[in-house]
C-alpha positions as CSV (number, residue, x, y, z in Angstrom):
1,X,24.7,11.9,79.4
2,X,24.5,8.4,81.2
3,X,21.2,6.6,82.2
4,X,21.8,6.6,86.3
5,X,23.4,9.8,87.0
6,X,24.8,10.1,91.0
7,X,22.4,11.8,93.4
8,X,24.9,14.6,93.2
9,X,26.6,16.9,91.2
10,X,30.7,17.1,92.2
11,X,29.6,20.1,94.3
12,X,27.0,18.9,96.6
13,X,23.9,20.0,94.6
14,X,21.1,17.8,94.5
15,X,19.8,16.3,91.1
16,X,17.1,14.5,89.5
17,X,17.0,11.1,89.2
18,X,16.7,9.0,85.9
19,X,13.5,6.6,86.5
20,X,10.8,6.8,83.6
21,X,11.9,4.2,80.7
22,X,10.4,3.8,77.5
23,X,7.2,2.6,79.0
24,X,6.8,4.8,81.4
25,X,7.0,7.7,78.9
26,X,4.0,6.1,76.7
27,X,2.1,5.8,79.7
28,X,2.8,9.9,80.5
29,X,1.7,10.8,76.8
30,X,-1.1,8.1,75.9
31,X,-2.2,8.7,79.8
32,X,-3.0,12.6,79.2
33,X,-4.1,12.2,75.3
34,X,-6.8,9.7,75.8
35,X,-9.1,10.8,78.2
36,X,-13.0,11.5,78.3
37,X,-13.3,12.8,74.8
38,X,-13.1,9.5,73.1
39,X,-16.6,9.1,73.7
40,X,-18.0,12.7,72.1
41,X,-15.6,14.0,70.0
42,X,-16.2,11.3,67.3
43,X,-19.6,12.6,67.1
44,X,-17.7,15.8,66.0
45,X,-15.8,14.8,63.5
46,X,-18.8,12.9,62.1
47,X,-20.6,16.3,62.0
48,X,-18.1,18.2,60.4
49,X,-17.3,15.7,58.4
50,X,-21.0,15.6,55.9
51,X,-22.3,12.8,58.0
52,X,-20.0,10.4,56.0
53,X,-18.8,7.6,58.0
54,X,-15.6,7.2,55.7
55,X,-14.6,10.5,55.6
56,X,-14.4,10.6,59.8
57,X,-12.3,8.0,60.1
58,X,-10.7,9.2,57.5
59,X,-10.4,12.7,59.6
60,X,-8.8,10.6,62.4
61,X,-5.6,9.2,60.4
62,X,-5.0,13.0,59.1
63,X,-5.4,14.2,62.8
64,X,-3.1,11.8,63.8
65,X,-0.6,12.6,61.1
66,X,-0.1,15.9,61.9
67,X,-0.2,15.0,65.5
68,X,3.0,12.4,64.8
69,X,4.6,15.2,62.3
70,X,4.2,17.8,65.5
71,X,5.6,14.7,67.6
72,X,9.1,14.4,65.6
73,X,9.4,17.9,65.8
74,X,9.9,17.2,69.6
75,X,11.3,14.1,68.9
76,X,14.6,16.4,67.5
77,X,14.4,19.3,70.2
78,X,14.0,16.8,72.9
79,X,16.7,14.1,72.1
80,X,19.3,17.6,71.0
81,X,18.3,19.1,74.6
82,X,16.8,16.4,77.2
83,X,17.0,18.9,80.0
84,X,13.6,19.7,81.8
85,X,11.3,22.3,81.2
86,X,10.4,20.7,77.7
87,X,9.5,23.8,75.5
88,X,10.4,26.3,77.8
89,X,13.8,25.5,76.9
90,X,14.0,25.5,73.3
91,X,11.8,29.1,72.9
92,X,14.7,30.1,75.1
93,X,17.8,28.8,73.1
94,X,15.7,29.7,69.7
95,X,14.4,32.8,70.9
96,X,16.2,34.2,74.0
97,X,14.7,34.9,77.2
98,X,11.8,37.0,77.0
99,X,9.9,34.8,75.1
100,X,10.2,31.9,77.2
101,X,9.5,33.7,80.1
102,X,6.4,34.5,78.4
103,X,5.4,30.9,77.7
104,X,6.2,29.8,81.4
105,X,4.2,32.4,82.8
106,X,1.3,31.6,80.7
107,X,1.4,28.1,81.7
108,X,1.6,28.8,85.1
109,X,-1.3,31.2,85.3
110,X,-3.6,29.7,82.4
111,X,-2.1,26.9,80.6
112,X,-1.1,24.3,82.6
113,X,-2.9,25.1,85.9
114,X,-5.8,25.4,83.8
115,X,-5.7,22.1,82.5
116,X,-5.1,20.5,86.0
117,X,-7.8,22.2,87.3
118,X,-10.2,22.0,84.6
119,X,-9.5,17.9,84.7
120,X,-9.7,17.7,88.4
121,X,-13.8,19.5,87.9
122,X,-14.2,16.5,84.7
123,X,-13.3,14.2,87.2
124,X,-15.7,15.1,89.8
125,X,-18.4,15.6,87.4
126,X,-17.7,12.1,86.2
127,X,-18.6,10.4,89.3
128,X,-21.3,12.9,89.5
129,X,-22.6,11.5,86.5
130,X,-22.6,7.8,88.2
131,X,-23.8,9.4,92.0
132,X,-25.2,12.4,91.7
133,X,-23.0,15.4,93.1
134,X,-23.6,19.0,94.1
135,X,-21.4,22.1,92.2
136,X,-19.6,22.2,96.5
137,X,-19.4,18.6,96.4
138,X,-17.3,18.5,93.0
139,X,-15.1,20.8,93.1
140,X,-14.3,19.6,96.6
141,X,-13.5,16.2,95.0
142,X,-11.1,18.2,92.5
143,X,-9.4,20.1,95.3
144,X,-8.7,16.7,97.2
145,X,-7.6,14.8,93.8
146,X,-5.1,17.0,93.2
147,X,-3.8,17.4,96.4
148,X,-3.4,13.5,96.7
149,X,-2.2,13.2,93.2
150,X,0.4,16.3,93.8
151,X,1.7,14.5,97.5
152,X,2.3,11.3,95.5
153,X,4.4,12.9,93.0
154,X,6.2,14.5,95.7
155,X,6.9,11.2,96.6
156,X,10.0,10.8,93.7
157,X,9.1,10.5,89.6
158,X,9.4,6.8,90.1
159,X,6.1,6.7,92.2
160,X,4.5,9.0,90.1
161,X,5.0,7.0,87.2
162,X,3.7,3.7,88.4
163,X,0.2,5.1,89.2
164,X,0.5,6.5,85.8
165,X,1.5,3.0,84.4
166,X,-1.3,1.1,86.3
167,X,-4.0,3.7,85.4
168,X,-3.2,3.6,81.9
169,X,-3.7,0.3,81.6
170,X,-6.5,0.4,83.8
171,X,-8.4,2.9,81.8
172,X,-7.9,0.9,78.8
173,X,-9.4,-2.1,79.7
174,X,-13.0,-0.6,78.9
175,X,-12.0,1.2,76.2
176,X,-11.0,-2.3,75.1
177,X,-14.0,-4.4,75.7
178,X,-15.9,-1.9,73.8
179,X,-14.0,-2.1,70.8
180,X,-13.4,-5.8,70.7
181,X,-16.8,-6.8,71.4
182,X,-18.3,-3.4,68.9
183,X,-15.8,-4.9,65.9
184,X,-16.9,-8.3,66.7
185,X,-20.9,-8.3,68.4
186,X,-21.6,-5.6,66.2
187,X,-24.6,-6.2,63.6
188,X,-24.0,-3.4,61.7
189,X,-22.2,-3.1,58.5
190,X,-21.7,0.6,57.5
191,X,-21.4,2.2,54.4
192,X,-18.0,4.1,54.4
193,X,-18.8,5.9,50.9
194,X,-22.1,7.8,51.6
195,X,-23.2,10.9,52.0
196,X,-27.0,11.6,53.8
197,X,-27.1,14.0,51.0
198,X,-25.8,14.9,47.5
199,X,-22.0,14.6,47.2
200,X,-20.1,17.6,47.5
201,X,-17.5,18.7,45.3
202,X,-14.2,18.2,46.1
203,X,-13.1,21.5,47.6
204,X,-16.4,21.1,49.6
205,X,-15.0,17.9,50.7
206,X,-11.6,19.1,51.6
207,X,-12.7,22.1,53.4
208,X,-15.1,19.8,55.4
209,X,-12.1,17.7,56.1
210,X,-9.8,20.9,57.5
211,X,-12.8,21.8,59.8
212,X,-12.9,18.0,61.6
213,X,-9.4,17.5,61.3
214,X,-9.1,20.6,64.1
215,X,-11.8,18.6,66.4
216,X,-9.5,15.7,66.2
217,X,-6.2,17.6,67.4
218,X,-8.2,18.6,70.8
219,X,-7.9,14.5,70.8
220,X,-4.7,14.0,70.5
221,X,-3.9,17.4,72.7
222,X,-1.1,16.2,75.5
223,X,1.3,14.7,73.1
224,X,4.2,17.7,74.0
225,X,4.5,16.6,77.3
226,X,6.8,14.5,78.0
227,X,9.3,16.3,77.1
228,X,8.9,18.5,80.2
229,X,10.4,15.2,82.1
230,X,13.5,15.0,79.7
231,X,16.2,15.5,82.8
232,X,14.4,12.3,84.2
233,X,14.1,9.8,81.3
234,X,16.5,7.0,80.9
235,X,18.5,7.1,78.0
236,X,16.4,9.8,76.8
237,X,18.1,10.4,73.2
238,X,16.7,6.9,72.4
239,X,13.6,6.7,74.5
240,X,12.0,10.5,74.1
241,X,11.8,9.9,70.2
242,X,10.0,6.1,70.8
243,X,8.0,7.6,73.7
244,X,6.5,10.0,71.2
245,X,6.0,8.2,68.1
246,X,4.8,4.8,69.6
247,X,2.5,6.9,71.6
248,X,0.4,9.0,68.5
249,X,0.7,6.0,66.7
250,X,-1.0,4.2,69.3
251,X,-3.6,6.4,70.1
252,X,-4.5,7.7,66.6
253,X,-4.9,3.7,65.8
254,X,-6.9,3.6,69.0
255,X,-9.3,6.4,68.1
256,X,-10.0,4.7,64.4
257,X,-11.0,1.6,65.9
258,X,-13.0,2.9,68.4
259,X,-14.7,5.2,65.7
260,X,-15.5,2.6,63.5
261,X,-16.5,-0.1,66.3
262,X,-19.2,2.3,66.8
263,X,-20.5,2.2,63.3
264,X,-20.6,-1.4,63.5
265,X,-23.1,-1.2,66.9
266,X,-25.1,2.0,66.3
267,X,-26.9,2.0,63.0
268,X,-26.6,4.9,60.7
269,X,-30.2,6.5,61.5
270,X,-29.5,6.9,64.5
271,X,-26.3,8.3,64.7
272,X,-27.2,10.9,62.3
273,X,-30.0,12.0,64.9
274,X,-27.9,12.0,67.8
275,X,-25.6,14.0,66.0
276,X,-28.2,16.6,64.7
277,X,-29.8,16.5,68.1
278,X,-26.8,17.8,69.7
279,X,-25.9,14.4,71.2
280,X,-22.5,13.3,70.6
281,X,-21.7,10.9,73.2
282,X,-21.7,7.8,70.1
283,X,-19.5,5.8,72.1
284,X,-22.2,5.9,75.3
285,X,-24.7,5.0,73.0
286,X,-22.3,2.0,71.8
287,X,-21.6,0.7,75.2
288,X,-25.5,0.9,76.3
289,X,-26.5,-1.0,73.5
290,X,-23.7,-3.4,73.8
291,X,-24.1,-3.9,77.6
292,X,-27.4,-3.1,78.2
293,X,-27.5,-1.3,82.1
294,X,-24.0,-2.4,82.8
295,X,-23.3,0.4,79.8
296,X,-23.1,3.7,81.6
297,X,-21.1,1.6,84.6
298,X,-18.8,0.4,82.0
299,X,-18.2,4.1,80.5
300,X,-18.9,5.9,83.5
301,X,-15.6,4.0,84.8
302,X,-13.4,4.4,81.5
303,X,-14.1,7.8,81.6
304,X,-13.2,8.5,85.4
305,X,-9.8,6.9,85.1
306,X,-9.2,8.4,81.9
307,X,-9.8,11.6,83.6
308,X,-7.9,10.8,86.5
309,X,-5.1,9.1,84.5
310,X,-4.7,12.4,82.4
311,X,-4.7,14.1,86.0
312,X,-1.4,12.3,87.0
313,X,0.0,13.3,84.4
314,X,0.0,16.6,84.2
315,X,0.7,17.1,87.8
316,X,3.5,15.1,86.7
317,X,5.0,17.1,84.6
318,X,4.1,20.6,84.7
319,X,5.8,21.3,87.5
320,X,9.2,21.2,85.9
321,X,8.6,23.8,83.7
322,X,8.6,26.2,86.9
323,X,11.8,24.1,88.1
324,X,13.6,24.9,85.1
325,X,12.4,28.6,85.4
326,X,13.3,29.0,88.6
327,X,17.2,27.6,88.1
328,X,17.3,30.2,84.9
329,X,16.7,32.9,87.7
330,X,13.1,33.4,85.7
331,X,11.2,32.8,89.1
332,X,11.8,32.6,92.6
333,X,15.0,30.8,93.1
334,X,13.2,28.4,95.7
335,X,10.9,27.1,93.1
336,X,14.3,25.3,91.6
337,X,14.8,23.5,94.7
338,X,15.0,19.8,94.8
339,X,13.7,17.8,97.7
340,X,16.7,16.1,99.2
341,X,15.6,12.7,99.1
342,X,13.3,12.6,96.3
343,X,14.3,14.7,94.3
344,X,11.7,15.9,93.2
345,X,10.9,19.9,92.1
346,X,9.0,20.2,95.6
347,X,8.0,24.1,95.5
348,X,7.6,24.1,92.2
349,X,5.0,21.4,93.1
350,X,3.4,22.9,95.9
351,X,3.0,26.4,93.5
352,X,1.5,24.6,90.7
353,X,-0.9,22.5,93.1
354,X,-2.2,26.2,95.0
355,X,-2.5,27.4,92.0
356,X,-4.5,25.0,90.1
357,X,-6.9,25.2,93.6
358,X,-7.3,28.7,93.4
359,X,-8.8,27.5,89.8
360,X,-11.0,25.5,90.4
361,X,-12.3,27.4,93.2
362,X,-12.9,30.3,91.0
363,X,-14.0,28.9,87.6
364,X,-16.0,26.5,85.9
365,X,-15.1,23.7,84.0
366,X,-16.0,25.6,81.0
367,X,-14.3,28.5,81.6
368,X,-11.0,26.7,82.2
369,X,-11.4,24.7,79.1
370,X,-11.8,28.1,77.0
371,X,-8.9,29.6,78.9
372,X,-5.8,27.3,77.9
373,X,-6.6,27.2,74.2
374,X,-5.1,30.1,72.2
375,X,-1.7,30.8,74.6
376,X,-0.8,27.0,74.0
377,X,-1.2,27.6,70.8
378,X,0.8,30.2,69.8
379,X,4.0,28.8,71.8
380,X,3.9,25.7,70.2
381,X,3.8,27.1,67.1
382,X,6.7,28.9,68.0
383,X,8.4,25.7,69.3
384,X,8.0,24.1,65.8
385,X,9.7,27.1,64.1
386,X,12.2,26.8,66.8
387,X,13.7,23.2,64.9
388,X,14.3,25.3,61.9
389,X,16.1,28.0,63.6
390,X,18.1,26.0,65.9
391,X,19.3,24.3,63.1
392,X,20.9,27.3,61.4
393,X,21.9,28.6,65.4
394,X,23.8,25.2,66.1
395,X,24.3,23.7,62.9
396,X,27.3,21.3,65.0
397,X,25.3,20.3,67.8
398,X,24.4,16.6,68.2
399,X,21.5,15.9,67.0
400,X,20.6,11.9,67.5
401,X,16.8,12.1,65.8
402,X,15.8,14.4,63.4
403,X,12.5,15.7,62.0
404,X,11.2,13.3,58.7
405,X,10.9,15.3,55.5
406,X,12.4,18.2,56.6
407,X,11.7,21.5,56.6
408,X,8.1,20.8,55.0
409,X,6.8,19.1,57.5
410,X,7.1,21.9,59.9
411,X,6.0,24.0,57.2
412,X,2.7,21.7,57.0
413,X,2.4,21.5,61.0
414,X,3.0,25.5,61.5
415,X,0.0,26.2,59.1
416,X,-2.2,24.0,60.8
417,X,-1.4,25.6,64.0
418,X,-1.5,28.8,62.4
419,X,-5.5,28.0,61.4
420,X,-6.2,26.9,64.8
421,X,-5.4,30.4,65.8
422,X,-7.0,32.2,63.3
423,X,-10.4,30.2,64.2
424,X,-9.6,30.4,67.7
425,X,-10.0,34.1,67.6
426,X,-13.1,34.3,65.3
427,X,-14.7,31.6,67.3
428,X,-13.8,33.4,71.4
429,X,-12.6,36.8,70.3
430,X,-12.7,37.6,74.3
431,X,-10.4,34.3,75.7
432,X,-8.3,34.8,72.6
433,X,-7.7,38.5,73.8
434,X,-7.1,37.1,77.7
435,X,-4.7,34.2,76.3
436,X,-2.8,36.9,74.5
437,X,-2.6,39.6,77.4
438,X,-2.1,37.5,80.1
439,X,1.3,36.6,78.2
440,X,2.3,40.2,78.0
441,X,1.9,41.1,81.8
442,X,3.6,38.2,82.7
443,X,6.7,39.6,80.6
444,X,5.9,43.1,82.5
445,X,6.4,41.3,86.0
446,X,9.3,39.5,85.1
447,X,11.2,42.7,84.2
448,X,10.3,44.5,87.6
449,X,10.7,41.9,89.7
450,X,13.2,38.9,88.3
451,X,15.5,41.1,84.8
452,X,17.3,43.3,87.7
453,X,18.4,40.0,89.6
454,X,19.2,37.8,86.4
455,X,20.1,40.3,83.3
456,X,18.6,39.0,79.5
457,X,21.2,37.3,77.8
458,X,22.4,39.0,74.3
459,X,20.8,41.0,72.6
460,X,18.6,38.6,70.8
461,X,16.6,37.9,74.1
């Protein structure tokens, strides 16, 4: 497949354009991972970790391990099969129809609208945070961010991707000067070894360490989408296996230093009574005491164009999920149409930016949060699998990256997923259920209305 394909197929259809290089793929995935949780999930992990600063930052490299294993999972399905839609396509190849069809139908309705919405509301209640807002007033400013944020994409891949370019450095500029000057201005010199109380045994220590690690994956949550853009990546066989490891390298080696820049401003004391008190905003505390008033103004900013970064980017790419849908005959056959000059998914926009609306106009940040957790599991663990059976279901087909150490790697990244499930369900027994039956009725609509029009393939669908 070449870099700069013609703006038409040899019959007059329209098709995407190639215009996201390797940077601009970094930008999509470290855009959406990093956003406001840098600053309060480390208290988290610190928590569930004993209190021990060691072992947290420890927590982080695991995290971001798995995260990277996950990544070169994608890495191989992505390079095999750069067609967009990301894992909508390869639950369909792996597992026929009907299961991908349930996994783009969850997105639509919980998923991915969900996360749009529920980062257009973090938005708004980040400036409210800085200028104090009313509950009208914010998710007013959510409705209007994603409508701007949706018309620019609109606007051709290449525009969308500069904003997400600029914002991403933008955003990082903060994170930056709180790091530098923590590592550097920082008076404190932490002890990475103890434990506020008597060490635990090992297995205490190791089931500590499975609890945090699965605070840490909510950081690093964003990291599968890229491959959603696939049809629009240059050279994306080279550049979708870079995107994602340079990426969750990046990131995981930016969450360690931030982490441990804090234990070099906050002494030990007092995190450990912020953390007990409930408090786990370290990396506010780090930036107050660092900054003095200009603190809150210097993370009050990070985190609104983290936010807002992360925004872009999934209105970026969740759309072509539906496009790629829609051209299977799995939706409405306009949702697969291409603007003519920008071509661009431009229904497919328009649905996902209505639908994400109706979101936020009916639920609270909260809510959403809770509501795209257990679906998205479940599909990507599916999607993992998927490498393995693939594999065996086209053992010619080229295959220019492959997955590291396999097939235990999956095997590692499949159980992990699998116990985010399981304590998924114990912890929201009521979302898990919704996340589950939502799936189903989807499947129940799309044999009324869509089977009769465009048959299941084969018998394995």
């Amino acid at each position: 497949m070449t870099d700069s394909p013609t703006p038409h197929t040899p019959g007059g259809q329209v098709t995407m354009r190639r215009e996201v290089g390797l940077f601009g793929g970094i930008s999509v995935l470290a855009g959406i991972m990093i956003g406001s949780g840098i600053f309060y999930i480390g208290g988290i992990v610190l928590e569930r970790s004993g209190d021990n600063l060691g072992l947290a930052l420890l927590v982080w490299c695991v995290g971001g391990l798995i995260t990277l294993l996950s990544g070169i999972c994608f890495a191989e399905l992505g390079a095999m099969m750069p067609k967009a839609g990301g894992y909508y396509v390869y639950l369909h190849e792996a597992y026929g129809e009907r299961v991908a069809i349930m996994c783009g139908i969850t997105n639509f309705f919980l998923s991915s609208s969900g996360s749009i919405s529920a980062l257009a509301l973090a938005f708004a209640a980040a400036i409210s945070s800085m200028y104090p807002l009313g509950i009208i007033e914010q998710k007013t400013i959510a409705v209007v961010s994603v409508i701007v944020l949706s018309l620019i994409n609109m606007r051709g891949i290449k525009l969308g991707s500069t904003v997400q370019n600029i914002f991403m450095v933008l955003k990082l500029l903060p994170i930056a000067l709180i790091i530098v000057c923590g590592l550097f201005m920082g008076e404190q010199h932490p002890d990475l070894f103890h434990f506020p109380a008597e060490t635990p045994e090992l297995t205490t220590i190791l089931s500590m360490m499975a609890f945090a690690v699965l605070a840490t994956l909510w950081a690093y949550e964003g990291w599968s989408n890229l491959n959603t853009i696939a049809e629009e990546m240059k050279n994306p066989k080279r550049n979708i296996p870079l995107s994602l490891i340079l990426s969750i390298l990046g990131v995981a080696t930016l969450y360690v230093l931030f982490n441990y820049s804090v234990y070099r401003v906050l002494p030990y004391d007092a995190i450990l009574e912020m953390v007990k008190s409930g408090n786990f905003y370290l990396g506010t505390a780090a930036a107050q005491e660092l900054f003095g008033g200009l603190g809150m103004l210097v993370v009050g900013t990070a985190m609104m164009l983290a936010i807002f970064n992360s925004l872009n980017g999934c209105i970026m790419v969740f759309p072509r999920m539906y496009f790629a849908m829609a051209r299977d005959g799995a939706l409405f056959p306009a949702l697969a149409k291409l603007h003519p000059t920008y071509r661009t998914p431009i229904n497919a926009q328009i649905a996902s930016m209505v639908m994400s609306i109706i979101l936020i106009c009916s639920r609270s940040l909260s809510e959403l949060t809770s509501l795209v957790a257990i679906s998205g599991l479940i599909f990507h663990g599916l999607t993992f699998l998927s490498v393995i059976v693939l594999r065996r279901k086209y053992p010619t087909l080229e295959r220019p990256y492959k997955v590291w150490f396999y097939p235990w790697s999956i095997i590692l990244v499949v159980t992990f997923m699998l116990a985010l499930i399981i304590n998924t369900i114990y912890q929201d027994p009521v979302t898990a259920a919704l996340g589950i039956f939502v799936p189903i009725v989807g499947l129940g609509i799309w044999e009324i209305f869509f089977r009769r029009r465009h048959p299941a393939e084969g018998s394995g669908s």
